[in-house]
Every structure is written in C-alpha cells, then in structure tokens.
MIDODO-370505 format. One line per 10 residues: number of its first residue (from 1); their letters; for each residue y, z, x of C-alpha. Coordinates in steps of 0.05 Angstrom, whole numbers, m for minus. Example, Ala and Ser with C-alpha at 12.3 -4.5 7.8 and 13.67 -1.06 7.14 Angstrom:
BEGIN
1 = AS = m90:156:246 ~ m21:143:273
***
This chain:
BEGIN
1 = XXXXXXXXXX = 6:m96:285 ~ m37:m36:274 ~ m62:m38:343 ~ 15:m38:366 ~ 31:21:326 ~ m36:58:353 ~ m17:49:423 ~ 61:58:407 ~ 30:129:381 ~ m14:144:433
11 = XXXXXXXXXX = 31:134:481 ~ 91:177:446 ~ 42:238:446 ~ 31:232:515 ~ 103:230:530 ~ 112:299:493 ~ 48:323:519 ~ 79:314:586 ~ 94:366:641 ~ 79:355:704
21 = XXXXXXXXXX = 108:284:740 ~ 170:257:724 ~ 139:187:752 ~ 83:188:701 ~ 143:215:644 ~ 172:149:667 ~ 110:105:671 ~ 100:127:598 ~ 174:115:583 ~ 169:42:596
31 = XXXXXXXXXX = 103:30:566 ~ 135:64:496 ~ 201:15:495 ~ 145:m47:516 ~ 112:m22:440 ~ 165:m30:415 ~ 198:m87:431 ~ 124:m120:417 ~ 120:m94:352 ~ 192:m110:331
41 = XXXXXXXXXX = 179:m183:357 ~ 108:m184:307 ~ 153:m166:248 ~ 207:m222:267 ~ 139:m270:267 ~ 117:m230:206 ~ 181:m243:169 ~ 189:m318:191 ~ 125:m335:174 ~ 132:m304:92
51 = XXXXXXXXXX = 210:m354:99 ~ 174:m413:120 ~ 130:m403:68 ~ 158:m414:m8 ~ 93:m381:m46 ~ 85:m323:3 ~ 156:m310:m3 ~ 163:m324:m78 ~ 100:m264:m77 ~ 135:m219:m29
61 = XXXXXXXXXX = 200:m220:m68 ~ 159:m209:m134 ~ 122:m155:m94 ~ 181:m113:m70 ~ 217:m113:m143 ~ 165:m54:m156 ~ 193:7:m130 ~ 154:40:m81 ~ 133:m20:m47 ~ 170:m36:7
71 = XXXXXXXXXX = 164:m106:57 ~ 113:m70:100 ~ 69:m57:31 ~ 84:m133:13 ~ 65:m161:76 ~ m1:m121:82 ~ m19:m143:13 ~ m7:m211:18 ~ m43:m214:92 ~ m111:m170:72
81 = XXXXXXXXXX = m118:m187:m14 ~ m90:m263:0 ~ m58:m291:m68 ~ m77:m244:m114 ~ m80:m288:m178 ~ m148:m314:m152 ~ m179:m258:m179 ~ m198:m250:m255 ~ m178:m187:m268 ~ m148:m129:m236
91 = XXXXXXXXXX = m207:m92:m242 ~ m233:m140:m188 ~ m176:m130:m137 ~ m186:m53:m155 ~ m255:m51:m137 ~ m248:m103:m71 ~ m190:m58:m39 ~ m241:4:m57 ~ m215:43:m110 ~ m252:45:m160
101 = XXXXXXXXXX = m285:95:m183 ~ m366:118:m148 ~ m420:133:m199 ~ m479:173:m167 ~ m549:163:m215 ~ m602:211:m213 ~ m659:203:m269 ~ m622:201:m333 ~ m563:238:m311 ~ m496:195:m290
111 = XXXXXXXXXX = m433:219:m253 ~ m361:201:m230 ~ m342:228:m168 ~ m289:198:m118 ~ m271:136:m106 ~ m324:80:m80 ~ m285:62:m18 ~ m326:1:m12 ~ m268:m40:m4 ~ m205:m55:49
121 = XXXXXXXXXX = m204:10:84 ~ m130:m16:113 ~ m105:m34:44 ~ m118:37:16 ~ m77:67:74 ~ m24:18:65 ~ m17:46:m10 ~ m14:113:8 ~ 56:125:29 ~ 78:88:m30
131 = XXXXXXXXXX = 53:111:m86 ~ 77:175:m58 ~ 146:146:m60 ~ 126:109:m125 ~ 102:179:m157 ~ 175:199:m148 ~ 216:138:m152 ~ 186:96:m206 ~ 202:107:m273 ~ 135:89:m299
141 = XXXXXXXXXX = 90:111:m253 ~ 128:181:m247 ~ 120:187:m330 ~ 49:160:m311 ~ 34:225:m255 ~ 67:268:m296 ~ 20:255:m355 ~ m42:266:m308 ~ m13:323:m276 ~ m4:358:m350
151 = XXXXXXXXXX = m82:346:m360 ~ m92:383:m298 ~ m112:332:m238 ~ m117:345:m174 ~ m50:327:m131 ~ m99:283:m85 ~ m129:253:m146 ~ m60:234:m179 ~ m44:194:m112 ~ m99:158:m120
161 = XXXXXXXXXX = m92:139:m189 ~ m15:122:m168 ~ m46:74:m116 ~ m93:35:m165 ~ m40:33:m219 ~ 7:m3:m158 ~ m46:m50:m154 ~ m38:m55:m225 ~ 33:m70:m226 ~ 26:m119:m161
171 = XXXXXXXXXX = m24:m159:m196 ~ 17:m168:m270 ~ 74:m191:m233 ~ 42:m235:m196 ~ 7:m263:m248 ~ 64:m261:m288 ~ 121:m292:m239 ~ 161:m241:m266 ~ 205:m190:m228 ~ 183:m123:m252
181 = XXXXXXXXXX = 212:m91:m301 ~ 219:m12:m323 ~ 238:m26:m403 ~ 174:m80:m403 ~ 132:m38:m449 ~ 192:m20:m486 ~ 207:m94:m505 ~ 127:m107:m523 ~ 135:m54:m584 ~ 207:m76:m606
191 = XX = 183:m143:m610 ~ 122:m120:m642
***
C-alpha cells in the first residue's frame, strides 16, 4: 500500500507541475485514477482479510475504541507489530517500533537524547498523524500533553511521547480485551 500511495503522489505532483502538453496532462490523468482504483481495491482486500479473520478483527475493533486511531492505524499495527500480546511488556513493543529513548556513553558520563529509532521505521510514521489527533481528541492523552507541555517540552517532543503512550494504550487493551475506556483510572482509585 505504501508503494501505491508513493506513486499515487508522485504522479499528482506531476499533474500540477504540468504545463506544457495536454497529452502528457492526460497520460498522467489516467495513471492517477489507475492509483487509485488500485489502492481502493488493497483496502477492500485489507478490510476482508481483518472480517475473515475473528482475532484480527476482535484486535482491530479493540484497536480503533482508542481515539486517535483510526482503521488505517489498526491495520498497520496489526500487519508490522503482529499480535501484540506476544510481547512481555510494553516496554518491549516500545523499543521494537523504535521509540525508546537513545543513551549516548562517554567515560563516566551518560545521556538521553532522542529517540533510538532502532525499530519499525513505518510504524513510527503511521503514529504520527494520530497522536496528533490523539493530543487533541483524547481525553487522556490531551491531560497527558498538557502536563508535559506545562514542564516545558518541546512540541516535537510531546508528539513523540503522545506516540509511545498510543502504544501504551494499544497494548493494555489488547492485553486486556477491553474496549478502552476514558474514566479507567478513575474506577482503579474509587475502587481502591
């Protein structure tokens, strides 16, 4: 699908990038609505595949309770970190999409800079545009940005911490085989 939507894009910037022949305008024309129709045909497979499927589609409806995430998030998740609840901990799934945090030695001195990006590359974009949506939309992680934002991170850097605290969230419900759930932590301490 990715490849799809990188020819799909190439070819709409040379549509609007185009002056001179209204045969090549045309040419172009035809290969963008061929993109198209490809990629909307993938999704179909995409989708039927998850349906035909009662785990993956038991984990993409769990999935897509978080807000944020939408089926695009749920499907790249599922395809690239597989069923999630074979890792330990979410420290682990952190870490394999890339991340978590880089720690540079020298001597006796230790840092934290970045993020490792050791991981899934395609995952981390994937969980851009949603915790960007998330930072807004979710109730927790919005309290969750605003509380970083108050102790005077970066923009970039509260993104980032939105996208591993997604992961967070994917993996507990998951785990959980619960739909998520705003008031969770508020039922944990009145039940304390």
């Amino acid at each position: 699908m990715d490849d799809l939507k990188q020819d799909y894009q190439r070819v709409k910037n040379r549509i609007e990038a185009q002056r001179s022949s209204p045969h090549v305008l045309k040419q172009l024309k035809q290969q963008k609505r061929f993109f198209e129709g490809q990629m909307a045909q993938t999704m179909q497979l995409i989708r039927e595949h998850v349906k035909r499927s009662p785990d993956l589609k038991r984990q993409h409806d769990l999935l897509t309770t978080i807000p944020g995430l939408g089926d695009m998030t749920a499907y790249r998740l599922i395809a690239e970190l597989g069923d999630m609840r074979r890792f330990n901990n979410v420290r682990e799934i952190v870490a394999y999409v890339g991340l978590n945090r880089r720690h540079h030695q020298s001597g006796k001195k230790r840092t934290s800079r970045g993020i490792s990006k050791t991981g899934r590359p395609s995952v981390r974009a994937a969980l851009y545009m949603p915790a960007v949506v998330a930072k807004i939309h979710n109730p927790i992680l919005k309290a969750f940005a605003a509380r970083l934002e108050a102790r005077g991170l970066a923009p970039k850097q509260i993104i980032v911490a939105v996208m591993r605290k997604l992961l967070h969230l994917a993996y507990g419900i998951l785990k959980s085989g619960n739909a998520f759930d705003p008031n969770y932590a508020d039922k944990l301490a009145f039940a304390a």
